[in-house]
DOGU-153294 format. One record per residue (C-alpha): residue number from 1; residue in three letters; x, y, z. Coordinates in steps of 0.05 Angstrom, whole numbers. Each point is the difference from the previous one (the first is absolute). Example, Ala and Ser with C-alpha at 12.3 -4.5 7.8 and 13.67 -1.06 7.14 Angstrom:
# DOGU-153294
NODE   n res      u      v      w
NODE   1 Ala    246    -90    156
NODE   2 Ser     27     69    -13
# end
This chain:
# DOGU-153294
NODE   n res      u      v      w
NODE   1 Unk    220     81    209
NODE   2 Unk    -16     60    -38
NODE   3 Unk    -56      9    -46
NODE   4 Unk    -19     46    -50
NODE   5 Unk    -78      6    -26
NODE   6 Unk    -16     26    -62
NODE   7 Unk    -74     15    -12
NODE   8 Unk    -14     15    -84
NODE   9 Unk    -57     38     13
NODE  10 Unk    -13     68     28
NODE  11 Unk    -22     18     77
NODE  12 Unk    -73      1     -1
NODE  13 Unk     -3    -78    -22
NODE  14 Unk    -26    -55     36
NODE  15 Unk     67    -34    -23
NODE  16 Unk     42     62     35
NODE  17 Unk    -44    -14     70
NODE  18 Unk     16    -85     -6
NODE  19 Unk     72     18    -15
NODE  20 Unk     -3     54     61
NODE  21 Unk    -38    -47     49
NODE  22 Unk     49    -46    -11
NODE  23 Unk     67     29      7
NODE  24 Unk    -23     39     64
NODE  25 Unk      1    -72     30
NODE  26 Unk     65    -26    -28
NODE  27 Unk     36     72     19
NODE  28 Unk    -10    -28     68
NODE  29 Unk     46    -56    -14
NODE  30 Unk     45     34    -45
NODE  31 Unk     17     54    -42
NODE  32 Unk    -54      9    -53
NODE  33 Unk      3     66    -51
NODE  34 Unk    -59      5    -40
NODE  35 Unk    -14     42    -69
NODE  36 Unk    -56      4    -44
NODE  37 Unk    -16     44    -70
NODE  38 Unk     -9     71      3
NODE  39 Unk    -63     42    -26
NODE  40 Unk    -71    -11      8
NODE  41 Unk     -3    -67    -48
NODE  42 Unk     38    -42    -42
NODE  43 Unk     29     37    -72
NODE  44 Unk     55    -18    -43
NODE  45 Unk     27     58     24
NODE  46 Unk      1    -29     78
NODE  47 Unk     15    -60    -20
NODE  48 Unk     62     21    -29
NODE  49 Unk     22     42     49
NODE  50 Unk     -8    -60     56
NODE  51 Unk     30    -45    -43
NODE  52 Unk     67     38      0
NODE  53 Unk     -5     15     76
NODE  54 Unk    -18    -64     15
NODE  55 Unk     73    -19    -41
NODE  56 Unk     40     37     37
NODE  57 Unk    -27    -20     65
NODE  58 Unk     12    -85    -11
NODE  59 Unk     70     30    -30
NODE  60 Unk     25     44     45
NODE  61 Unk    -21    -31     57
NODE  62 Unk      7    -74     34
NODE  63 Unk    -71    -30     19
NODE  64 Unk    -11    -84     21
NODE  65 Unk    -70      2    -24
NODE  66 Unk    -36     54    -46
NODE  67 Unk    -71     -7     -4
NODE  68 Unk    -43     23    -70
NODE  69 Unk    -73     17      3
NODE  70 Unk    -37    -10    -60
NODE  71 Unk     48    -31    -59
NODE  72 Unk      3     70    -45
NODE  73 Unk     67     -1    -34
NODE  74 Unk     10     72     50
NODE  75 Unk     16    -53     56
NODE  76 Unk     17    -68    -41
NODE  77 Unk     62     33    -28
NODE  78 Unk     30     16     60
NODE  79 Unk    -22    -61     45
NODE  80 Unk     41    -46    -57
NODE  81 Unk     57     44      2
NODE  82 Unk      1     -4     85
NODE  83 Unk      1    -70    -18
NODE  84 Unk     55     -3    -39
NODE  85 Unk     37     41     57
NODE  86 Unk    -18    -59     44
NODE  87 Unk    -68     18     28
NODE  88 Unk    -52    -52     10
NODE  89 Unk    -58     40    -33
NODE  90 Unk    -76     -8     15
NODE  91 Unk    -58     28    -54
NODE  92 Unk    -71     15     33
NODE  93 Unk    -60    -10    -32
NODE  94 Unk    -58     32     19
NODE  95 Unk    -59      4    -52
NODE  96 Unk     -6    -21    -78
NODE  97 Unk     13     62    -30
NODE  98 Unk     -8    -17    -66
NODE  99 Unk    -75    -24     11
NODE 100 Unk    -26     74     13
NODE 101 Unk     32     31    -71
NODE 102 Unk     -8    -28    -71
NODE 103 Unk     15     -3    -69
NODE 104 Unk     86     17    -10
NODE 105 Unk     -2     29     69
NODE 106 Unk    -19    -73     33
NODE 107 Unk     52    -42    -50
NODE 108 Unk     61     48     22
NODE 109 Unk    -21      7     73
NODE 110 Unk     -2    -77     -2
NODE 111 Unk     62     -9    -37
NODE 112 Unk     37     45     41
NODE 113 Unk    -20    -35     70
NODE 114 Unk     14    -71    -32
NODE 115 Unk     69     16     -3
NODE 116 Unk     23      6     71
NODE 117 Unk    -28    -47     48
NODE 118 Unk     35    -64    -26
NODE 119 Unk     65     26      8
NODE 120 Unk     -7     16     72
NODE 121 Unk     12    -30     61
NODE 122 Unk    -67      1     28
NODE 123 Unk    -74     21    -20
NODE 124 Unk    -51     32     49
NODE 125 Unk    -79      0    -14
NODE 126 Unk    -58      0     42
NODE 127 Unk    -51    -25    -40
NODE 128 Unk     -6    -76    -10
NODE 129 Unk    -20     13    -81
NODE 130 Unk     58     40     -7
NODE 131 Unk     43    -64     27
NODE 132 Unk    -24    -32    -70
NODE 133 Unk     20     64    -52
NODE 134 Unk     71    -10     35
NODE 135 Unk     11    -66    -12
NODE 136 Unk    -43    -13    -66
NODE 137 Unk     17     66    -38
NODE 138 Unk     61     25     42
NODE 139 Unk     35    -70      9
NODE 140 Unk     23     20     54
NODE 141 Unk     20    -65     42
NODE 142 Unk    -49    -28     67
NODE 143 Unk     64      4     49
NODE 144 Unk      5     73    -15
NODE 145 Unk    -63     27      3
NODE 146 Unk    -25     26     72
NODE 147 Unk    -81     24     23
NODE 148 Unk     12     71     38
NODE 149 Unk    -64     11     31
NODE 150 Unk    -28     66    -16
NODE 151 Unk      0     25     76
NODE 152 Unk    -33     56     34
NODE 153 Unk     47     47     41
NODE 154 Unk    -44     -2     71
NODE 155 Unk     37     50     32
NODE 156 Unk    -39     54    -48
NODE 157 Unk    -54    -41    -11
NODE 158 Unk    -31    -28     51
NODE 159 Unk     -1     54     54
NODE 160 Unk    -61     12     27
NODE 161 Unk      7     46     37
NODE 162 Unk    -29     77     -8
NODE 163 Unk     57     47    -12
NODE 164 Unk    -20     79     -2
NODE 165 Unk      0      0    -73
NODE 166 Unk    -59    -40    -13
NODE 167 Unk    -33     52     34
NODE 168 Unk     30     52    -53
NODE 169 Unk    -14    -38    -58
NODE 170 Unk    -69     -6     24
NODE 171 Unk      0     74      2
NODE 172 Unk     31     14    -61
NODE 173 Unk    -57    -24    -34
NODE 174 Unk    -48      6     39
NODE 175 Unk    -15    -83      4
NODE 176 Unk    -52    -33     41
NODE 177 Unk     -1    -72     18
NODE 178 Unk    -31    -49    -36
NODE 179 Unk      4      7    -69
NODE 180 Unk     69     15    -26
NODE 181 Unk     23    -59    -42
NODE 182 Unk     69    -10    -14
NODE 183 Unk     45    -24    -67
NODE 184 Unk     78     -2      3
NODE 185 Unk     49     -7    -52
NODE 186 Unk     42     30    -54
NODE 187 Unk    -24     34    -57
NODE 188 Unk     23    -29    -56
NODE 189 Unk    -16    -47    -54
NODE 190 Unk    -17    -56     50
NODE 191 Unk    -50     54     42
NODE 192 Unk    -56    -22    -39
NODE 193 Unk    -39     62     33
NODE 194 Unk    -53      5    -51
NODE 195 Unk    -43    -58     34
NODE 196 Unk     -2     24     59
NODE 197 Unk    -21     67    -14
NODE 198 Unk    -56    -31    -42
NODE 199 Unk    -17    -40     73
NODE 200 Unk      8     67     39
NODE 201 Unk    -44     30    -54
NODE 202 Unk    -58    -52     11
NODE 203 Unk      7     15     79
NODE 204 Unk     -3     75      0
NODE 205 Unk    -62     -6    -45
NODE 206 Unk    -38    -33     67
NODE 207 Unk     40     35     54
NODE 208 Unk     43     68    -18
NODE 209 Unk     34     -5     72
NODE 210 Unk     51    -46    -14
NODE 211 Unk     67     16     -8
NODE 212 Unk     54    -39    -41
NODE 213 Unk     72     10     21
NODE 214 Unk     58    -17    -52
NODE 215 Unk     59    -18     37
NODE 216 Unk     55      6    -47
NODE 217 Unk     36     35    -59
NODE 218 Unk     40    -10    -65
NODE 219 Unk     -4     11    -84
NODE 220 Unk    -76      0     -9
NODE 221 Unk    -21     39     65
NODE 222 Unk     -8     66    -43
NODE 223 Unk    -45    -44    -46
NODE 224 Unk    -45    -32     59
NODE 225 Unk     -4     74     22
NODE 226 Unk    -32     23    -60
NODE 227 Unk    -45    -64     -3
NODE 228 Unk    -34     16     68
NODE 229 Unk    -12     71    -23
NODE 230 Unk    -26    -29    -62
NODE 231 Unk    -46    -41     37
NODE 232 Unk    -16     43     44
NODE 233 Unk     22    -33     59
NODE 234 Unk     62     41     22
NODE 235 Unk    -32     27     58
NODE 236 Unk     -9    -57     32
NODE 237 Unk     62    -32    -22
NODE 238 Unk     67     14     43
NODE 239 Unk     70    -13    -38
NODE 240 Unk     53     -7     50
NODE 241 Unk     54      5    -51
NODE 242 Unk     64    -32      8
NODE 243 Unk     21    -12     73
NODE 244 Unk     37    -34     45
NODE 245 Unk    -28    -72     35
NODE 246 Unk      6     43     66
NODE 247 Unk    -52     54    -23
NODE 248 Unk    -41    -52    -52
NODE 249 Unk    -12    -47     70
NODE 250 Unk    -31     64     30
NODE 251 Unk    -54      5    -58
NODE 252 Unk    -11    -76      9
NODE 253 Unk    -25      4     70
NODE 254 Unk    -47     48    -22
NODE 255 Unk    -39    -49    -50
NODE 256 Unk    -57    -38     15
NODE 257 Unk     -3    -50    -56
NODE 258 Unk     63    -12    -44
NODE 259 Unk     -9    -13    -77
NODE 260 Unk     39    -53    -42
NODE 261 Unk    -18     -7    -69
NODE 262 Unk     30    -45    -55
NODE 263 Unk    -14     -9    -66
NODE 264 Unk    -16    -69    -21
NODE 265 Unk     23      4    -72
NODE 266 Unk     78     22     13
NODE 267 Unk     53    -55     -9
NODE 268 Unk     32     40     50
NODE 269 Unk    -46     -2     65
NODE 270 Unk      3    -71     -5
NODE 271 Unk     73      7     34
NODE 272 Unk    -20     57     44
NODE 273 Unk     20     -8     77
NODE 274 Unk    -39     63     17
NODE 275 Unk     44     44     51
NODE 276 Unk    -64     35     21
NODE 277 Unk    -44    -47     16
NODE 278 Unk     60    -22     53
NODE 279 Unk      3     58     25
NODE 280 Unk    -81     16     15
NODE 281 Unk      1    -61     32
NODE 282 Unk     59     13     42
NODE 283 Unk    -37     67     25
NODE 284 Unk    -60    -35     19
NODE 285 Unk    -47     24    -61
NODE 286 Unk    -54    -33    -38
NODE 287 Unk      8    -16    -68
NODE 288 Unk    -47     -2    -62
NODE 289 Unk     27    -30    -61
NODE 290 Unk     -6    -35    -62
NODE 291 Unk     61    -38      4
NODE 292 Unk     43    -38     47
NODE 293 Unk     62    -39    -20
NODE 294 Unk     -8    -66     39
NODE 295 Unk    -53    -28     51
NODE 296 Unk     51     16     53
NODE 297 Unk    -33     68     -2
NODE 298 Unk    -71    -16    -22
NODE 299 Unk    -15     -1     77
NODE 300 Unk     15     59     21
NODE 301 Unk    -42     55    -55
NODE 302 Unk    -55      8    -34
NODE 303 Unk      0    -22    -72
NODE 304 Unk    -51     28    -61
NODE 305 Unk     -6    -28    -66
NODE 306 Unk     41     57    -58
NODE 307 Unk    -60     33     -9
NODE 308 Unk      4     82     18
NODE 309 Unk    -77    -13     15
NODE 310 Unk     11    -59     54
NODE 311 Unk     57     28     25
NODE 312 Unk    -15     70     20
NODE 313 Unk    -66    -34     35
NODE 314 Unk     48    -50     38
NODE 315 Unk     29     67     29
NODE 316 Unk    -65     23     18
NODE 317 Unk    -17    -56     26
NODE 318 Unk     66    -13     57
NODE 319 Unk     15     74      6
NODE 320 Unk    -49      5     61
NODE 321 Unk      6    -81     11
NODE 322 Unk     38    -55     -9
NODE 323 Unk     40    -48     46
NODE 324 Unk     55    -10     33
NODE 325 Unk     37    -31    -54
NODE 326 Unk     51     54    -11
NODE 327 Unk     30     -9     74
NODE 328 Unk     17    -69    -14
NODE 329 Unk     28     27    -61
NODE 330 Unk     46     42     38
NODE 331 Unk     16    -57     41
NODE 332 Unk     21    -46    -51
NODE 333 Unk     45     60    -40
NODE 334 Unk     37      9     61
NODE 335 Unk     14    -76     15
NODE 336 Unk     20     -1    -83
NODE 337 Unk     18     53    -40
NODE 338 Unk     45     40     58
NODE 339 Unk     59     32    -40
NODE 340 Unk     43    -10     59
NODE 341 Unk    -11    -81     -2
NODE 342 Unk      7     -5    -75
NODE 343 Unk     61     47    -10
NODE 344 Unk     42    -43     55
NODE 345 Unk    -32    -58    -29
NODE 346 Unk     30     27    -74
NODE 347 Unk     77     25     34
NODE 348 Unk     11    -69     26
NODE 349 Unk    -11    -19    -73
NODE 350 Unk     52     48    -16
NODE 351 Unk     40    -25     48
NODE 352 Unk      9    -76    -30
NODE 353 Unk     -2     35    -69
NODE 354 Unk     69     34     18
NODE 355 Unk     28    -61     45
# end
């Protein structure tokens, strides 16, 4: 078997790192080639431009299974015309995309992912609520829908070990222990940055020690730049810009208290399965947030109400303290959410799907 993944969005996506998780496990049972859009985010331009490389590839070449993530039209094109060349073809998806844009924008986004998914032969999610928008507004069928776990590679992430470049980093900027709190993800429209600079702004006002590291880079990292400096913040803010899950595991170490903040009035959060918080919790890190998508998780951080106010003293409050919660937390990601279980899990899918 020979597969071919096709990932609509561009490299510094959480979508890109699911897709990439994924086929490093099934390219140890076969040959997997992998492809995603180029450029710093998603234009018409890039999507263009995929959507005819993407074409040649599924016609020019002879794959058993091609694999779309996210159901833009760059990768639904192609994945129906692989199927027509006798491919059984899979779509991925990962978020509702539609719920973080509105007005035209959120009708043609929509429109464009309803397209797709019904016509393939199988449909990936993690999130149970996004089980529901496949088979309510995608009809897509119950035998061909499948739950991909949103997994945590534990070869990067849950090393604990001190490697010389913590030491570095620490030197770099000159960190101490104790009070560097942590935020990772990609800066885009789903970064929802604001709030927690409004919480980091409410903590330096009773301690200017702390130091807030953002892990991560993407569209809107020039604009969260500018927003520290406006604040006032930026020298106690570090921006890691884009980097590898290598290097970005090396900044995690460093953190003290890790930061996960949702807001409660997007459609879209309600179908979040939040890479980061897996990850913290497969480094062994406490957790502060607002939001957790099932009481599977409930046990293992420490929740605030939404409120900047509550939440920035909740980090005041376990920086120094706290439990023992987020070792069992660790625990339980690496008895659940291993990549390695849930990609061999997913390629012996593959495997009846092509018998």
């Amino acid at each position: 078997m020979k597969i071919l993944i096709l990932i609509s969005q561009t490299k510094n996506t959480g979508s890109f790192l699911r897709a990439k998780y994924l086929a490093e496990v099934l390219g140890k049972f076969c040959p997997v080639e992998i492809f995603y859009s180029p450029g710093k985010s998603l234009s018409i331009f890039t999507l263009g431009l995929s959507l005819m490389r993407n074409l040649w590839f599924v016609l020019s070449k002879d794959y058993q299974v091609v694999i779309g993530f996210k159901p833009y039209p760059n990768i639904g094109i192609p994945i129906l015309m692989a199927k027509i060349r006798g491919a059984k073809i899979v779509i991925d998806i990962d978020d509702l995309d539609w719920g973080y844009r509105k007005g035209i924008l959120r009708l043609l986004v929509k429109f464009s992912q309803k397209i797709f998914p019904k016509r393939c032969h199988l449909v990936t999610y993690h999130h149970p609520q996004l089980k529901k928008i496949l088979t309510q507004e995608f009809k897509v069928a119950n035998d061909k829908i499948y739950q991909l776990e949103q997994g945590v590679n534990l070869n990067i992430f849950s090393n604990k070990s001190k490697r010389q470049e913590d030491g570095q980093l620490r030197r770099k900027y000159s960190l101490k222990t104790g009070k560097i709190l942590f935020w990772m993800g990609h800066l885009n429209i789903a970064a929802e940055l604001e709030d927690i600079f409004q919480i980091f702004e409410i903590i330096l006002k009773k301690d200017k020690s702390f130091i807030l590291i953002i892990a991560g880079g993407g569209p809107k990292e020039k604009f969260y730049k500018n927003l520290a400096r406006e604040l006032k913040m930026d020298s106690n803010v570090i921006f890691t810009d884009y980097q590898d899950p290598k290097t970005i595991s090396q900044y995690l170490r460093l953190a003290d208290l890790c930061l996960l903040y949702y807001r409660e009035d997007k459609e879209a959060n309600l179908y979040r399965c939040s890479m980061k918080l897996r990850e913290y919790l497969a480094a062994g890190k406490k957790v502060v947030t607002n939001w957790v998508e099932s009481t599977d998780f409930r046990n293992f951080v420490y929740c605030s109400s939404s409120s900047p106010a509550d939440f920035a003293q909740k980090i005041l409050e376990i920086i120094s303290n706290g439990d023992e919660r987020h070792k069992l937390g660790q625990r339980f990601i690496g008895q659940n959410y291993d990549w390695q279980k849930i990609g061999q899990k997913f390629y012996q899918k593959l495997i009846n799907l092509t018998s």
